[in-house]
C-alpha positions as CSV (number, residue, x, y, z in Angstrom):
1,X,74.7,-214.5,-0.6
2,X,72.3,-216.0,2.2
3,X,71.7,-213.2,4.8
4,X,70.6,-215.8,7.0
5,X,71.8,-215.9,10.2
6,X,73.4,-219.5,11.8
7,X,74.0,-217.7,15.0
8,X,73.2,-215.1,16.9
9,X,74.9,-214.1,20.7
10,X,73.3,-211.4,22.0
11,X,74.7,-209.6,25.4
12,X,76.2,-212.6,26.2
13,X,78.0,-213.1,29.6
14,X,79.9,-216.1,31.4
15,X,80.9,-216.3,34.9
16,X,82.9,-218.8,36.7
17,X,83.0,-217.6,40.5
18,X,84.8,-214.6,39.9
19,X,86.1,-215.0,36.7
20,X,84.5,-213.3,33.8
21,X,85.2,-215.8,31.1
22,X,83.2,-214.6,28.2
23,X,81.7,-210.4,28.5
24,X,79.0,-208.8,27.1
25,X,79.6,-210.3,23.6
26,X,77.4,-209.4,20.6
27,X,78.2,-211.9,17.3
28,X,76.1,-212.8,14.3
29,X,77.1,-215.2,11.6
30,X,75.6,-215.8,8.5
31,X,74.4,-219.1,7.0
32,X,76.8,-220.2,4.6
33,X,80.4,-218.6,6.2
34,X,83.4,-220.3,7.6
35,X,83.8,-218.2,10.5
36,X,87.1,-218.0,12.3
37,X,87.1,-217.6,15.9
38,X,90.5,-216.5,17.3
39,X,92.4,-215.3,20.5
40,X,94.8,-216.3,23.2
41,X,94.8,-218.9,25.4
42,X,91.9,-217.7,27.7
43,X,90.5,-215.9,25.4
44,X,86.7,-217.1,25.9
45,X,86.7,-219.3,22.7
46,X,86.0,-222.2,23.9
47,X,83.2,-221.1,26.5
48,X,81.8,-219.7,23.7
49,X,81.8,-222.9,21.4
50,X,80.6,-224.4,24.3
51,X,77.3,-222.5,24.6
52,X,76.3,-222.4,21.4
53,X,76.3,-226.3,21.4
54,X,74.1,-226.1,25.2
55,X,77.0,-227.7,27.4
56,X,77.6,-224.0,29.1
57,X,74.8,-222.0,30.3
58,X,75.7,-218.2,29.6
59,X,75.2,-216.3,32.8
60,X,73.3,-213.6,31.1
61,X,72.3,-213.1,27.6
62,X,70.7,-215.1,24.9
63,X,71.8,-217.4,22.1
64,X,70.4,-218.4,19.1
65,X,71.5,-221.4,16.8
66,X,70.1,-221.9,13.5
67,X,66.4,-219.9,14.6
68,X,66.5,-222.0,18.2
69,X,66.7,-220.6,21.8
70,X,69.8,-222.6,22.5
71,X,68.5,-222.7,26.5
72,X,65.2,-223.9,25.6
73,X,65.8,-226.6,23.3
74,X,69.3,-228.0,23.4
75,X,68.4,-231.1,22.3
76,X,67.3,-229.7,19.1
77,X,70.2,-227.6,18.1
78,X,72.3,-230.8,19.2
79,X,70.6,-232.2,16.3
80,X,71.1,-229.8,13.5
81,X,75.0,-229.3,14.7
82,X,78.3,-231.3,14.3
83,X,80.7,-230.2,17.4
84,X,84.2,-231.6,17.2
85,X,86.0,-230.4,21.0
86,X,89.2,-229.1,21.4
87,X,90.0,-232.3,23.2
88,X,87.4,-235.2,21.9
89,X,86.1,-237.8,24.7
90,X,85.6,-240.5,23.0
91,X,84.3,-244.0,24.5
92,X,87.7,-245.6,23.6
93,X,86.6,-248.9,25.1
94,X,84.7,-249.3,21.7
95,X,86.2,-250.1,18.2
96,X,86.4,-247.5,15.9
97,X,83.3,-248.6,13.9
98,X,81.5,-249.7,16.7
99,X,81.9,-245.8,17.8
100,X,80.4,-244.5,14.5
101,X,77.6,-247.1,14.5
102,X,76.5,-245.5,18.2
103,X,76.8,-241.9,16.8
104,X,75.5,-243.2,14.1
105,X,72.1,-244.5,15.7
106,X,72.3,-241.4,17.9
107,X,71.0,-239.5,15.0
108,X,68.5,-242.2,13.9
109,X,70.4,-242.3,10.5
110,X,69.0,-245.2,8.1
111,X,71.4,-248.4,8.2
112,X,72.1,-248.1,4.2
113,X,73.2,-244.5,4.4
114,X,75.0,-244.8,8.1
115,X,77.2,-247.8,6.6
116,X,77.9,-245.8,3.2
117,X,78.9,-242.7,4.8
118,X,81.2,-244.2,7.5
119,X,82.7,-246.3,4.4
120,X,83.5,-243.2,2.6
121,X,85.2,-241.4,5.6
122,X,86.9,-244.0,6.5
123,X,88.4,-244.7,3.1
124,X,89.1,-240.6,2.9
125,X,90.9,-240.3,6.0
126,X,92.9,-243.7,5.4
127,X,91.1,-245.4,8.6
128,X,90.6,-248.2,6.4
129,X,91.6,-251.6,7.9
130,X,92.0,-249.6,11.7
131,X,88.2,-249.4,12.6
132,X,87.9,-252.3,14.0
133,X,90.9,-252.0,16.4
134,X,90.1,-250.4,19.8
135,X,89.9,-246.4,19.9
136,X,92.5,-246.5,22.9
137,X,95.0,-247.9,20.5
138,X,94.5,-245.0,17.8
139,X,96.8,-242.4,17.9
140,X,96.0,-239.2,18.7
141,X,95.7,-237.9,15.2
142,X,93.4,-241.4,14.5
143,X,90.9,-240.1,16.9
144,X,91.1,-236.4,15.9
145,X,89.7,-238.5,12.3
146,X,87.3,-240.3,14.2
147,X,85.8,-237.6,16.1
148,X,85.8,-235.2,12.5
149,X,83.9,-238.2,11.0
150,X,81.0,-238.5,13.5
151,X,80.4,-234.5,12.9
152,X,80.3,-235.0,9.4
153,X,77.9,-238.3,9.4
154,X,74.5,-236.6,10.0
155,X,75.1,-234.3,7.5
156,X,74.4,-231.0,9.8
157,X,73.9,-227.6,8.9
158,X,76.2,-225.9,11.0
159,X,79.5,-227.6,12.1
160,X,81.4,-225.7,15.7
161,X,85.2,-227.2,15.3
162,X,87.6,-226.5,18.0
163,X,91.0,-227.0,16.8
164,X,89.8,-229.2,14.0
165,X,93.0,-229.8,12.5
166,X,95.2,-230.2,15.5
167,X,96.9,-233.5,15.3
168,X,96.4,-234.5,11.7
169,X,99.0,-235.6,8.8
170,X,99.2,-233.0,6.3
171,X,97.0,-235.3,3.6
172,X,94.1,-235.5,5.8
173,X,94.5,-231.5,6.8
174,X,94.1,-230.7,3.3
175,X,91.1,-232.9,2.6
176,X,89.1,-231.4,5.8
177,X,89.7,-227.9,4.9
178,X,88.6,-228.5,1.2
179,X,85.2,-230.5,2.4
180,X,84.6,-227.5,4.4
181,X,84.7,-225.6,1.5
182,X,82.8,-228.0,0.0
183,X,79.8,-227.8,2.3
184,X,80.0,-224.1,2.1
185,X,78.7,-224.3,-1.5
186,X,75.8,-226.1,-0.2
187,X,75.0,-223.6,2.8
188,X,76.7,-225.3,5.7
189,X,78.4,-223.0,8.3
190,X,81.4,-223.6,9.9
191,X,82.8,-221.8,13.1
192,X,86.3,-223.1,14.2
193,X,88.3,-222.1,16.7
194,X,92.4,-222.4,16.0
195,X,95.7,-221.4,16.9
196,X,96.9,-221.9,13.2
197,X,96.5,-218.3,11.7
198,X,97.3,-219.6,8.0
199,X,94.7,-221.6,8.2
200,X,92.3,-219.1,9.5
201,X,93.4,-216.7,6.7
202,X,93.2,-219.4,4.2
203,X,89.6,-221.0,4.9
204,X,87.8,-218.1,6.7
205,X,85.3,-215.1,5.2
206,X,84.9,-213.5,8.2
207,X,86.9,-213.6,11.8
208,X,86.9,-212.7,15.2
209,X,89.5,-211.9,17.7
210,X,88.7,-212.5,21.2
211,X,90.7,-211.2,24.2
212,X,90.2,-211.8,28.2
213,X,86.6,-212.7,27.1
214,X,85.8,-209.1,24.7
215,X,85.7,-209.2,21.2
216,X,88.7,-207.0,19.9
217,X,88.0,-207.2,16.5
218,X,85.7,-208.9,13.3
219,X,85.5,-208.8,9.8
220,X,86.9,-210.0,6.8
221,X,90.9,-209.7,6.0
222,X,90.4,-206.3,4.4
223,X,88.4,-204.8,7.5
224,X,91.1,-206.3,9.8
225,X,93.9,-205.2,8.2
226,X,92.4,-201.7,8.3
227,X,91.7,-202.0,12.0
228,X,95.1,-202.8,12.9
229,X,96.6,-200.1,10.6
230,X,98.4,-203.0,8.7
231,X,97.0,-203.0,5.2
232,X,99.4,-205.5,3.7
233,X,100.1,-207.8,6.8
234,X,98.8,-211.0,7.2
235,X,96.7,-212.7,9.9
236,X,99.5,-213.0,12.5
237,X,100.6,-209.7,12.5
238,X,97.1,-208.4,12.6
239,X,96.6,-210.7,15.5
240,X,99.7,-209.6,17.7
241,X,99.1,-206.2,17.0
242,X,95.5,-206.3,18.4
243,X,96.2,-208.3,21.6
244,X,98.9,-206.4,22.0
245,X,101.7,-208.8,22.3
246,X,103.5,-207.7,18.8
247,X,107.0,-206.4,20.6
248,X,108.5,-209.9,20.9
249,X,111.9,-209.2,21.1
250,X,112.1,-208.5,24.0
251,X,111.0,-211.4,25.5
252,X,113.2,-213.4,22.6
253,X,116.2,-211.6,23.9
254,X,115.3,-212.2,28.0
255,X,115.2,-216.1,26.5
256,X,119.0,-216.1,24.9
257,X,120.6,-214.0,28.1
């Protein structure tokens, strides 16, 4: 197992005005691991995946991605990491191809091995025959694919998803999650965000549950389970129980009155 680390947050703190989005939070993840990053709306997942990437300057702390001070060389981590947002801007004024091409020669790929790869995503995700329409025609699980594919092009060593599989047909679902675990075997890390605790359960070695910007909980299912007192429960009743938001009936029964 590589003891490696991919990232490391240490005393981390955001801040918007009076709003403490992200506090004091202390997270290392090992090269190698789909990590799951978890918790409410609000939660601070977001602002988080948005600093290790350099597009949110923490307020206090440091961060570390792959060995590089994240404030001092952004441009470098940018380089070594795939970011798929929650909500992908793409330049839909462009063709699909025409997209990849620019992200493409962002990453001074070689014109042989840019082509090839875009080929073979395209053909995976059945965008074959569609890249050359105009990305503000796609549908919204069409640019969900073309925003997973310009990760994936430059072949980076650690990939930050948020929501990765939000929008897609089952088919395509399945094939992300088993190239992730694909690229686990050759040392990528993954850290993705999502509201889907199956998949969370199903893809992740180790997971952390955020809430009001404090880590609740990490570990791997056994470790959680044993937190919450729930030693045979699954993700989602882990997750309720430790955001404390499990006694739903109530709130069912307030909705049928």
């Amino acid at each position: 197992m590589n003891n490696q680390l991919a990232v490391e947050l240490k005393n981390v703190t955001k801040h918007y005005n009076e709003i403490v989005a992200v506090n004091e939070l202390n997270l290392n993840i090992k090269q190698g691991r789909i990590f799951g990053l978890l918790g409410p709306n609000g939660s601070g997942k977001s602002t988080t995946l948005k600093m290790l990437m350099g597009l949110v300057q923490p307020t206090s702390g440091s961060v570390n991605v792959l060995g590089i001070d994240v404030q001092k060389n952004p441009i470098e981590v940018k380089r070594l990491v795939g970011y798929v947002p929650e909500s992908p801007n793409i330049y839909e004024f462009l063709t699909g191809i025409e997209y990849l091409d620019f992200i493409g020669d962002i990453y001074g790929m070689q014109a042989d091995e840019k082509k090839q790869r875009i080929t073979e995503y395209l053909k995976a995700l059945q965008l074959e025959g569609r890249e050359g329409d105009m990305i503000n025609s796609y549908s919204d699980g069409m640019k969900k694919k073309i925003s997973l594919i310009s990760a994936f092009l430059h072949k980076p060593k650690l990939l930050i998803l948020d929501e990765p599989l939000n929008a897609l047909d089952p088919r395509s679902a399945r094939i992300v999650k088993n190239f992730l675990a694909e690229l686990k075997m050759q040392g990528v890390t993954t850290i993705m965000s999502t509201h889907v605790l199956e998949i969370a359960q199903a893809l992740c070695d180790e997971i952390a549950i955020m809430y009001q910007g404090n880590l609740l909980a990490l570990g791997n299912m056994q470790e959680l389970q044993e937190k919450a007192s729930l030693p045979s429960s699954g993700l989602e009743d882990i997750f309720l129980k430790l955001t404390g938001t499990e006694d739903l009936k109530a709130v069912v029964e307030e909705l049928i009155k």
